[in-house]
C-alpha positions as CSV (number, residue, x, y, z in Angstrom):
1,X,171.2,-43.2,32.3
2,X,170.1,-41.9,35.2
3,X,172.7,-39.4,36.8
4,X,171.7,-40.3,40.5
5,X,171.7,-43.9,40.1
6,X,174.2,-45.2,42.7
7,X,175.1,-48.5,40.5
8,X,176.0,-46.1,37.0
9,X,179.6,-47.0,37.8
10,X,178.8,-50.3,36.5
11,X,177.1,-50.2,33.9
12,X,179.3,-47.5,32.6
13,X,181.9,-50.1,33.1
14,X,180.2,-52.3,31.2
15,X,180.2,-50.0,28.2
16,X,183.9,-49.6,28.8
17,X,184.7,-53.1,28.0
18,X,182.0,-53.1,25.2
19,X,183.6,-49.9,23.4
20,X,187.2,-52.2,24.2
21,X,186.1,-55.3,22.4
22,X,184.3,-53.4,19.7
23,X,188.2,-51.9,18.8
24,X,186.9,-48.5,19.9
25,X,189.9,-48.5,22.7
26,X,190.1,-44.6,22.8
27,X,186.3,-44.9,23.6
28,X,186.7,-47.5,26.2
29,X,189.5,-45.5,28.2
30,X,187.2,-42.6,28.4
31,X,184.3,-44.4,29.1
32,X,186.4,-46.3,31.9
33,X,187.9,-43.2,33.1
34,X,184.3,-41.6,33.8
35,X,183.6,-44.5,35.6
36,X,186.4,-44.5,37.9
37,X,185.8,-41.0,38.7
38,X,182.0,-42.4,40.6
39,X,183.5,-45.4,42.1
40,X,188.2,-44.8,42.0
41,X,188.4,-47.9,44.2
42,X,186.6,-50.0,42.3
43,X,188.7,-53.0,40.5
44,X,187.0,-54.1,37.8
45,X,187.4,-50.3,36.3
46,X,191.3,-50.2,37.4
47,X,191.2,-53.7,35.8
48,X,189.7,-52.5,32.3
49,X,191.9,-48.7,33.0
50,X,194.7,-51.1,33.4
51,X,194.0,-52.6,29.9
52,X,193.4,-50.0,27.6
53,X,196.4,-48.3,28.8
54,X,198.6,-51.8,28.0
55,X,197.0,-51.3,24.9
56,X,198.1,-48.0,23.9
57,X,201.6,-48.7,25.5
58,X,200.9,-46.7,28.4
59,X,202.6,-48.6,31.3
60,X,203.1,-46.0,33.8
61,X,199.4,-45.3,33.6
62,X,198.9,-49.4,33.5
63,X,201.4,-49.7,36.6
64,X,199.6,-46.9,38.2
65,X,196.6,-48.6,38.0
66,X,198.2,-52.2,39.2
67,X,199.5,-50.1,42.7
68,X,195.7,-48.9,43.2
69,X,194.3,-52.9,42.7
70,X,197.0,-54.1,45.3
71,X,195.7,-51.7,47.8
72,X,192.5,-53.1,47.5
73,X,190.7,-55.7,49.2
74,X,189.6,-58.6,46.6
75,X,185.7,-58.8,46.5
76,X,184.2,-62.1,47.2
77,X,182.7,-62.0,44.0
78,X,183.9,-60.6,40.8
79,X,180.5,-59.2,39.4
80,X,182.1,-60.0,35.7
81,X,182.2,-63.6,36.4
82,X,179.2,-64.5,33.9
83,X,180.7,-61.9,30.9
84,X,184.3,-63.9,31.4
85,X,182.9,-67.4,31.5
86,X,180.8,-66.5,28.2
87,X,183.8,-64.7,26.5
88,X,186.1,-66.8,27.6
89,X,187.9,-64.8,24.8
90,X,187.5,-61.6,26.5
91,X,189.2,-63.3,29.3
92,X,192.3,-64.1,27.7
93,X,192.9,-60.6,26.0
94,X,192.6,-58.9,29.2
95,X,194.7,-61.1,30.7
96,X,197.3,-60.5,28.1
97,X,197.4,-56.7,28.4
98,X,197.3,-57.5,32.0
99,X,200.7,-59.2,32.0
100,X,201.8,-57.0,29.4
101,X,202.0,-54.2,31.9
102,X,203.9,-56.3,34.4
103,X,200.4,-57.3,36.6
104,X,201.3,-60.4,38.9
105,X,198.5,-61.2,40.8
């Protein structure tokens, strides 16, 4: 990837949530972690941090991530529409670790 692509936040996110669903979660936290440190107020990253840190049991972390989405203004459009409506799956799992951590939208 190039390093001074403005958009690598994304597609690093992407790779997040591909290392995630490929069971690599240690991967995916990393990965998601990088990608938060180009774009922090980003919610679809705080969304997938938010995750793998449900997953390892890591609520704090989750909760901390949950009090950084809340602060945020909700995009018009969730640029992960398409990946949820074809992994509808995907969709479901997230949501689980979501509420796992105590998220209420």
């Amino acid at each position: 990837m190039n390093p001074y692509d403005p958009q690598n936040f994304v597609f690093i996110q992407l790779l997040a949530l591909a290392y995630y669903f490929a069971g690599q979660i240690d991967k995916a936290l990393e990965t998601a972690t990088q990608a938060s440190k180009i774009r922090p107020k980003w919610l679809p990253t705080l969304e997938t941090l938010a995750v793998c840190y449900a997953t390892f049991d890591r609520m704090e972390e989750a909760r901390t991530c949950f009090m950084q989405m809340r602060d945020l203004e909700k995009p018009k459009a969730d640029v992960l529409t398409l990946l949820k409506k074809h992994n509808p799956k995907w969709t479901e799992v997230m949501a689980t670790m979501l509420l796992k951590a105590g998220w209420q939208a």
